[in-house]
C-alpha positions as CSV (number, residue, x, y, z in Angstrom):
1,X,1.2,-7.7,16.9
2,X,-0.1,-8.8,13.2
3,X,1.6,-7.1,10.1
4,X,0.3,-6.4,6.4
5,X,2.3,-7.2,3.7
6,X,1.6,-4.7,1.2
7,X,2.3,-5.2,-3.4
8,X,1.8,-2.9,-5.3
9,X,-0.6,-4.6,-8.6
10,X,-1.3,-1.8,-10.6
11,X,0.4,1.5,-11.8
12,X,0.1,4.7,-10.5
13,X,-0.3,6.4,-14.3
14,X,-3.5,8.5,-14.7
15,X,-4.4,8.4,-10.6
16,X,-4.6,10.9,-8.2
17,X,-1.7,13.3,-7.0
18,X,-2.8,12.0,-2.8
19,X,-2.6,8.6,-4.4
20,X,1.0,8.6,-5.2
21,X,2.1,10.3,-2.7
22,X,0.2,7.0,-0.5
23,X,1.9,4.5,-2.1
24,X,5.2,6.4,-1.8
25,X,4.5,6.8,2.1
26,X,3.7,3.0,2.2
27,X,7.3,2.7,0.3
28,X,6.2,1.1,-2.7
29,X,7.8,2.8,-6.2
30,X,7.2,0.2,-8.6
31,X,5.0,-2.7,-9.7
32,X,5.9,-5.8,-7.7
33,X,7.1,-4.0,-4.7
34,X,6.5,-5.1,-1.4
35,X,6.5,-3.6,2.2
36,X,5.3,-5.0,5.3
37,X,4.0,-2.8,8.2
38,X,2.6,-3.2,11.5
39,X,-1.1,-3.6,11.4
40,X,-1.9,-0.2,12.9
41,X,-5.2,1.8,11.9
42,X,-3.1,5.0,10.0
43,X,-1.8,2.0,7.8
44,X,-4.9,0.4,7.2
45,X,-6.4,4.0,5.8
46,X,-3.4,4.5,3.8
47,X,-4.3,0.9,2.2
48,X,-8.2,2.0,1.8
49,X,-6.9,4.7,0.0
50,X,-4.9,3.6,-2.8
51,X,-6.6,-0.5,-2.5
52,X,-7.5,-0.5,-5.9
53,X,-3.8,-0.7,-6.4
54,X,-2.7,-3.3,-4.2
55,X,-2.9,-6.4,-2.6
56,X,-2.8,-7.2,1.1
57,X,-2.3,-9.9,3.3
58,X,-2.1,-10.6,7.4
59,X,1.2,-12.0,8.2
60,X,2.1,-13.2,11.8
């Protein structure tokens, strides 16, 4: 199955309460943190939600 590997860009100052709390579920605390996850479709929202904020790519 394909993964996503997940950095956080930007910081989380001035956004949204459900925003931080996505980016802590995703396990990202910091700029330059990065995660990778299974490629499953409750990851992908969590991405759309807080993708202003990060960068993703497929990795096999």
């Amino acid at each position: 199955m394909a993964q996503l590997k997940v950095q956080q860009k930007r910081s989380t100052i001035g956004c949204k309460a459900n925003q931080r709390e996505t980016l802590r579920t995703l396990g990202l605390k910091r700029i330059g943190d990065v995660v990778v996850k299974e490629d499953r479709p409750e990851i992908r929202g969590m991405v759309h939600t807080v993708r202003h904020l990060v960068t993703v790519e497929e990795v096999d």
